[in-house]
N, C-alpha and C positions, 0 to 999 in steps of 0.2 A: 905549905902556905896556908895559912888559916882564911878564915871564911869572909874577914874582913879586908884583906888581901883579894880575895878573889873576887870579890863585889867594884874594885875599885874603877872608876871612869864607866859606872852604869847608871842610867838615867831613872829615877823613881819616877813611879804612878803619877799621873797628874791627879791632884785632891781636892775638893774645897777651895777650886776657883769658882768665882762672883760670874754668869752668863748674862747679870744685865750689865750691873756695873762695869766693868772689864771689857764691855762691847760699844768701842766709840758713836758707831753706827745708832745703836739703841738708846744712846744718849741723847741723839737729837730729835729722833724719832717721837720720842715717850713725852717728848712736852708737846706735843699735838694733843693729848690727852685731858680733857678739862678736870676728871675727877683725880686728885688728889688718893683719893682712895685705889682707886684704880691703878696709880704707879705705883705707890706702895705695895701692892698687892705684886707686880708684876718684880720687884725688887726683892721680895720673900720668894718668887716663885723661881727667880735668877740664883737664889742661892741655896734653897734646895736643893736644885739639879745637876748642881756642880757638886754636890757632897761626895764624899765616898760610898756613902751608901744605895743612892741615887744612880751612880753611873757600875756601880755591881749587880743592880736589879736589870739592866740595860744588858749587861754582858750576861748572864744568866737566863736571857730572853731566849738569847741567841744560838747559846753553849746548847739549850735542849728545845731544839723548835719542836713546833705542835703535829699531834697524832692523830691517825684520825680513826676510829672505832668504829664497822660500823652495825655489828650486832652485840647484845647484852649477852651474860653466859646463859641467859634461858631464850637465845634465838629469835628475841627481840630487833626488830629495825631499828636503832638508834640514831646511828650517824653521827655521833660526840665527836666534838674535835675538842683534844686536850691540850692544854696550854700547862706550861713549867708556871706556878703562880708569882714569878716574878711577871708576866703577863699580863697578871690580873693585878699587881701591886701599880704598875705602870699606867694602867686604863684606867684606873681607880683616882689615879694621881691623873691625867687628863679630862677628867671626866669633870672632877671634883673644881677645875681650871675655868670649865665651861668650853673646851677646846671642841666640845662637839655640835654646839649650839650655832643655829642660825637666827638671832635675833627676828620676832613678828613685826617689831616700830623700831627699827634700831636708834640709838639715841648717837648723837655725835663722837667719835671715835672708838665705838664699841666693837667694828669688824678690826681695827687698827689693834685696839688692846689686843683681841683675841690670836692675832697673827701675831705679835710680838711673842707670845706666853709658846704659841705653834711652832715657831723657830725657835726659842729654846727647848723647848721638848725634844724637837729633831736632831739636836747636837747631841743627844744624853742616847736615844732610843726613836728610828725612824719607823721600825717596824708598826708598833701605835698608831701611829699617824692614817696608817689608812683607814681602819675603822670609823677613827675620829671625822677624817675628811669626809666621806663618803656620806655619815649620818648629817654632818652636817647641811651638806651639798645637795640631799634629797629633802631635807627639810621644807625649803620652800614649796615644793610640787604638793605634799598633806596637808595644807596648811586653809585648807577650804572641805567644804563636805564633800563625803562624807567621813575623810581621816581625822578627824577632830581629836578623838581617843589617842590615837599613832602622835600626832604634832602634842596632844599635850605631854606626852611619854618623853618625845624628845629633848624635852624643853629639863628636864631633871638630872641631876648632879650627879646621883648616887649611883655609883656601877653597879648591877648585875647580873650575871653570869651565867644565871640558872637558865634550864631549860623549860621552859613552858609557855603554855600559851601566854598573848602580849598583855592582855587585861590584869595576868594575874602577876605582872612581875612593876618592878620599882622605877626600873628606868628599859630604854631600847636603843640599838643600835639597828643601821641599816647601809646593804651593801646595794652591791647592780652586776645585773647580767644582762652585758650585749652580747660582746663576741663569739662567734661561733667557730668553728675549725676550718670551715668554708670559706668565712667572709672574712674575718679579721677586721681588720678598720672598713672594712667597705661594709656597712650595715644592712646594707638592702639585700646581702647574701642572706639575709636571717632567716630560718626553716624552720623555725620556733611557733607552735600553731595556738592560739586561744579559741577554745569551743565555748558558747555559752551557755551557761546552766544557773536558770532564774534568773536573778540578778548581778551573780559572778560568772567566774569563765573557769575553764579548766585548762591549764597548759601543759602542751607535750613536745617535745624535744630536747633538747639538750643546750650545755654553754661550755667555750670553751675555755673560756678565763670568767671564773665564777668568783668574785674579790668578797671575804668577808662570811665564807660558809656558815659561819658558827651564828651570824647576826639576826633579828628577829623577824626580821623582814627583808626582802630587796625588790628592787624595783627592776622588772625584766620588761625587755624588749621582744612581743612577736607578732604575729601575722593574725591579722581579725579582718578577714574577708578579702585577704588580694592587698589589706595595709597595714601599717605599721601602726600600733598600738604601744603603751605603755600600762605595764599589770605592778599592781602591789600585790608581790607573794608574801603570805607569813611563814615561816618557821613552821610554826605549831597553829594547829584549828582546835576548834571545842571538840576534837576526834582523836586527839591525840597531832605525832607525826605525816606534817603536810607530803603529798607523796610528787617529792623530789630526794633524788640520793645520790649522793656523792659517788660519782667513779675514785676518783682518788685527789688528794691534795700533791701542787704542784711542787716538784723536787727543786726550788730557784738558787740560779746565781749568789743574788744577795736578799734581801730582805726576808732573813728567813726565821725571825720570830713570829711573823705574821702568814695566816695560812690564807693562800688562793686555791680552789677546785676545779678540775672539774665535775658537771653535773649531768644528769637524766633528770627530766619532765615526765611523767605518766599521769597525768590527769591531777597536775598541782592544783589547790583552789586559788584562786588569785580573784581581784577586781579592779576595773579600767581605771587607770589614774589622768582623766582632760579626756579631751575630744577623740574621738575615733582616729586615726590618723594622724595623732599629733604624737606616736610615740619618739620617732628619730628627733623632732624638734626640741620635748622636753628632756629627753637624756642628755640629750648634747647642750642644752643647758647648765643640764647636772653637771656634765664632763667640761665645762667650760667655769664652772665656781673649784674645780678640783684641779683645774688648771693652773690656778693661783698660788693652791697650796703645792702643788710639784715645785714650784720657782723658789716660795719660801722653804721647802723641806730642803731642795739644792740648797738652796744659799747656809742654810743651815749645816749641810754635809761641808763646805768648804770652810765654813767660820771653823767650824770644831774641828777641822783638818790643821788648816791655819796654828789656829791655836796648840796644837799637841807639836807643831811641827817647831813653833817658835820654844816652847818646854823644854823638850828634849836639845835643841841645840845650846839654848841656856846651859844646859847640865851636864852635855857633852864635850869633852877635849880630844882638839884634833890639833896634829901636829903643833904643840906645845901653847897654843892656845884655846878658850871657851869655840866652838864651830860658829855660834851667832856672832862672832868677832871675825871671821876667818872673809874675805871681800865677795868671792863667790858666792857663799853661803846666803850672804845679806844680799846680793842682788838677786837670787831663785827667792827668798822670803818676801824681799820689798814688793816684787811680781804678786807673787800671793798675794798677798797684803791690799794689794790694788784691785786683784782682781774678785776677790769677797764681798770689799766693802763696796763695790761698784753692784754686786749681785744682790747684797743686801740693800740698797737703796732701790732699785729696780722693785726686787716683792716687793718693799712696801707700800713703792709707789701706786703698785698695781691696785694693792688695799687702798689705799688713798682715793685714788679713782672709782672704784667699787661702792666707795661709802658717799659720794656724789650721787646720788641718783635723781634730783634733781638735774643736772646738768646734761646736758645732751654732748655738749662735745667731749665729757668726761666720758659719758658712757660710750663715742665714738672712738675715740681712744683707744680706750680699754677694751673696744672690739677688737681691734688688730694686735695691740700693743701687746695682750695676754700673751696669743699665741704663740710672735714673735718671741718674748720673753722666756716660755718655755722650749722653744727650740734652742735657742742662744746658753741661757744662765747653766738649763741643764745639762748640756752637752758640753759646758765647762767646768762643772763641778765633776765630772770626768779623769779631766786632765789633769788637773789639780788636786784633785784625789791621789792619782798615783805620784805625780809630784813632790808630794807631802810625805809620801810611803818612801819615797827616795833618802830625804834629809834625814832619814831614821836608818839607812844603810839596812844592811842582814838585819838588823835586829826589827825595822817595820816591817819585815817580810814573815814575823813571827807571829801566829796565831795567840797568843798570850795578848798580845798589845792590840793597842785598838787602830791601829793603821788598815789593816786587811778587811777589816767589818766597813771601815768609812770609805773604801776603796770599791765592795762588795755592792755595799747600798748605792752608790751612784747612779751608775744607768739605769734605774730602772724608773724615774721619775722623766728619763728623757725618752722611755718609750710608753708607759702608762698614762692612758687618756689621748693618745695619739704619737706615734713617733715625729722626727723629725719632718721628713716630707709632709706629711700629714699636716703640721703646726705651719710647712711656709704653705701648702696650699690656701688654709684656712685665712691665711696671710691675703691671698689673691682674692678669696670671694669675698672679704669682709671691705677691702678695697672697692668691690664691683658694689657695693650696697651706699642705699641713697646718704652721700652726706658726710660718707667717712671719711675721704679723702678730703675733701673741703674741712673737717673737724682736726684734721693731722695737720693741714699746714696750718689754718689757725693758730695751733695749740702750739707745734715746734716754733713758729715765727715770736710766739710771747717766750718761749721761755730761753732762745736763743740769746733774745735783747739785741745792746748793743755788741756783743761778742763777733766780732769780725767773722772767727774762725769756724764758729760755730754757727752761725749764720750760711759761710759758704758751705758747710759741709752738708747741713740741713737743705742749700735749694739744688745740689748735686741729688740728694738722695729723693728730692722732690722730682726731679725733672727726668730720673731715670723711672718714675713710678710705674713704666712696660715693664722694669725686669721683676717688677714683686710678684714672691709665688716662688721666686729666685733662693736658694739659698745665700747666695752670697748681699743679695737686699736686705733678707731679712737678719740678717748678723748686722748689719749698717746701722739697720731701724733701731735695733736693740741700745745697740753700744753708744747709738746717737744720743737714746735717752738715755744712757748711763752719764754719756759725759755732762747732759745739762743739771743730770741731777747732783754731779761732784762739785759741779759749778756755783750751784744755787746753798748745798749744804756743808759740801767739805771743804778745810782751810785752802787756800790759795792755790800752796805748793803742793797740795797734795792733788788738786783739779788740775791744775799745769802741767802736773805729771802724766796724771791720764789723758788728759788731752794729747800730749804727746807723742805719748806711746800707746792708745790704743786709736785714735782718731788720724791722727795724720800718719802715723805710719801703719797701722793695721794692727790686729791682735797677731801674736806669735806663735807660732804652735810649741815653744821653747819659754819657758818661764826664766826671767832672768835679766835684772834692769840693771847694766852695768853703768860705773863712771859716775854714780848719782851721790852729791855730796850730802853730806848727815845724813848717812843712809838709819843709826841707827835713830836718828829723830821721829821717822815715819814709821818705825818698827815699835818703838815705844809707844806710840798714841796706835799702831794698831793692838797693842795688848800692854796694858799699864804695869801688870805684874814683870815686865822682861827687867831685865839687869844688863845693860851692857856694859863693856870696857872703853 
């Protein structure tokens, strides 16, 4: 049997697909956008990503995660974490995006641009993304004296990688260390001590999820005087190597282009970033703008799930016809299909909201609705993840293909920045805060309209507002706003659908919408490239 013979009924690499174009969602998204320039840009940056070249530096990230060194051959303290420089091609390529930047005057859809460019990046290469987020999300906290130096560093394009002090390099990145081995999400375990020395502080103890070792700064959380503070540590002093060091980078599940540590404190230099006390409140700040980006990075894990899943059955022949033809088949994809595009309108809405700041009910909102969101979106990019892995049979179960890397990366946006519990409690205090619950039903009661259905479903999940805090509330809250958003942006029959089936009958733990006529109608507007018969 020759070699073309033996290839026969195998599905080729997905190449040189379009990640704006090709992406219904982002088509409607992107005319929120005033500047012209701006879509264009994001249109070069959708096709980029999709290249072959693009999604080999992604697989290449991953094939050789990073190392960590931590003396030189002459018994030097170093600490280097090494990166495969597909790594560095990647960050280079986010960077250059502005994917790290948090606007000082933002101008009208400038957080929006920025998160459409962040979800496609996420489909190609998620591992990135943390850095990216993190600098971004500490942004605001340097952005007053005396970081002035630090925020104008941030605010620059050009990757650099090098180690040294922060004055003397091009651009900076910046991570965060709360968690301790102790405390875990409960903060106030923190045994992290700040002593002061002049007008800085020294810090000693340790972290036990350290995100972003290798970055020029982070922003650590410890104890200054019986309270909780927040410190900017650098990297490097005008002394060389700040003295924090790495026990070891963490062996993960998935995201494993990207290194997390842990660390030892021995009298790091560090200095107070706000009021004595105000550390827990500014983190959780930070971890509440990073919150945003988990929903969009999810959503991103499932489009690009989605997508490889609709490819391969395109190319695939199962019992004597193409698999995207096969009735089954298209009702586990039309499921998908529903359930992405609903996750991607959700981020962006959340963007949306975000970039109101004027508005108070917007930002009440988007108090609750965040958290909700990241409990909900990401703990379905999950299931849908392996889902995906499914319609690829033996062959997605193969480390060659990119199934098992989008499978790998899932959970860990639904446990980073808080797990599940963690997001519906966050759910119940933001409830108990002046105003928000009054800004919720406001806000659902406009965008229900006159939608009967939607209306009733909205003053059920109003009038149960005892059980929020609830897991099962806060999947309601989420998916309620999913459905107004399919209602307000996607065509008819494709709202009708979700209404349907996620609103009146509930989500499925089972992907799979049978009985549903022109099935492949909705299959084609959710990926323009598909061919069906």
């Amino acid at each position: 049997m020759d070699l073309k013979q033996q290839l026969q009924n195998q599905v080729p690499d997905l190449i040189d697909d379009d990640l704006f174009v090709e992406d219904p969602v982002l088509q409607i998204w992107y005319r929120k956008l005033a500047s012209t320039k701006a879509q264009a840009g994001l249109a070069d940056y959708g096709r980029k990503l999709g290249s072959a070249y693009w999604r080999e530096q992604g697989a290449l990230a991953n094939r050789q995660p990073p190392q960590w060194r931590g003396w030189s051959a002459q018994g030097q303290h170093i600490d280097q974490v090494d990166f495969h420089p597909s790594w560095h091609h990647l960050m280079s390529l986010g960077m250059e995006q502005g994917l790290h930047i948090w606007p000082h005057q933002a101008q009208p859809g400038q957080h929006l641009e920025r998160a459409i460019g962040f979800y496609m990046h996420g489909q190609i290469e998620a591992g990135t993304l943390c850095p990216l987020t993190m600098t971004r999300a500490a942004a605001p906290l340097l952005q007053a004296d005396p970081f002035q130096e630090w925020a104008a560093q941030l605010d620059q394009t050009q990757y650099d990688a090098s180690s040294q002090v922060m004055s003397q390099k091009q651009s900076v990145l910046l991570g965060m260390g709360m968690t301790e081995m102790q405390g875990g999400s409960d903060l106030r375990g923190c045994t992290t001590e700040a002593h002061p020395d002049g007008a800085a502080f020294r810090l000693y103890g340790h972290k036990w999820f350290f995100s972003v070792p290798q970055a020029d700064g982070h922003l650590v959380l410890a104890r200054e005087h019986e309270q909780f503070s927040c410190f900017l540590m650098p990297r490097y002093t005008e002394y060389g190597l700040n003295r924090r060091y790495i026990r070891r980078l963490k062996d993960k599940l998935g995201n494993r282009s990207n290194a997390s540590a842990e660390i030892d404190f021995d009298g790091a230099l560090a200095w107070r970033v706000g009021q004595p006390g105000r550390g827990i409140a500014l983190l959780a700040g930070m971890a509440a703008r990073t919150r945003i980006d988990c929903v969009l990075g999810s959503a991103a894990l499932m489009r690009q799930a989605l997508v490889q899943s609709l490819h391969y059955c395109q190319h695939r022949v199962c019992f004597g016809k193409a698999l995207i033809d096969q009735p089954l088949m298209q009702a586990v994809l039309l499921d998908m299909s529903l359930e992405s595009e609903a996750a991607t309108h959700l981020a962006l809405f959340l963007v949306d909201l975000q970039e109101r700041v004027d508005d108070p009910v917007a930002q009440a909102v988007l108090r609750i609705l965040s958290p909700a969101a990241k409990f909900w979106v990401c703990r379905r990019a999950i299931a849908l993840c392996a889902e995906a892995m499914e319609t690829w049979g033996g062959n997605g179960y193969i480390e060659e293909g990119p199934m098992p890397r989008l499978l790998r990366e899932a959970p860990v946006n639904s446990i980073w920045e808080g797990s599940g519990n963690i997001m519906c409690l966050d759910v119940q205090r933001a409830l108990g805060q002046e105003g928000v619950f009054e800004a919720l039903q406001t806000d659902l009661r406009a965008r229900c309209g006159d939608d009967a259905e939607l209306g009733r479903a909205a003053q059920t999940l109003l009038d149960t507002v005892s059980q929020a805090g609830g897991r099962v509330w806060t999947q309601k809250l989420a998916v309620l706003y999913q459905a107004c958003l399919m209602r307000q942006l996607a065509p008819d029959a494709v709202a009708d659908l979700f209404m349907a089936q996620r609103v009146q009958q509930g989500p499925s733990a089972v992907f799979g919408l049978e009985g549903v006529e022109q099935s492949d109608w909705y299959l084609h507007r959710a990926w323009p490239r598909l061919q069906t018969t």
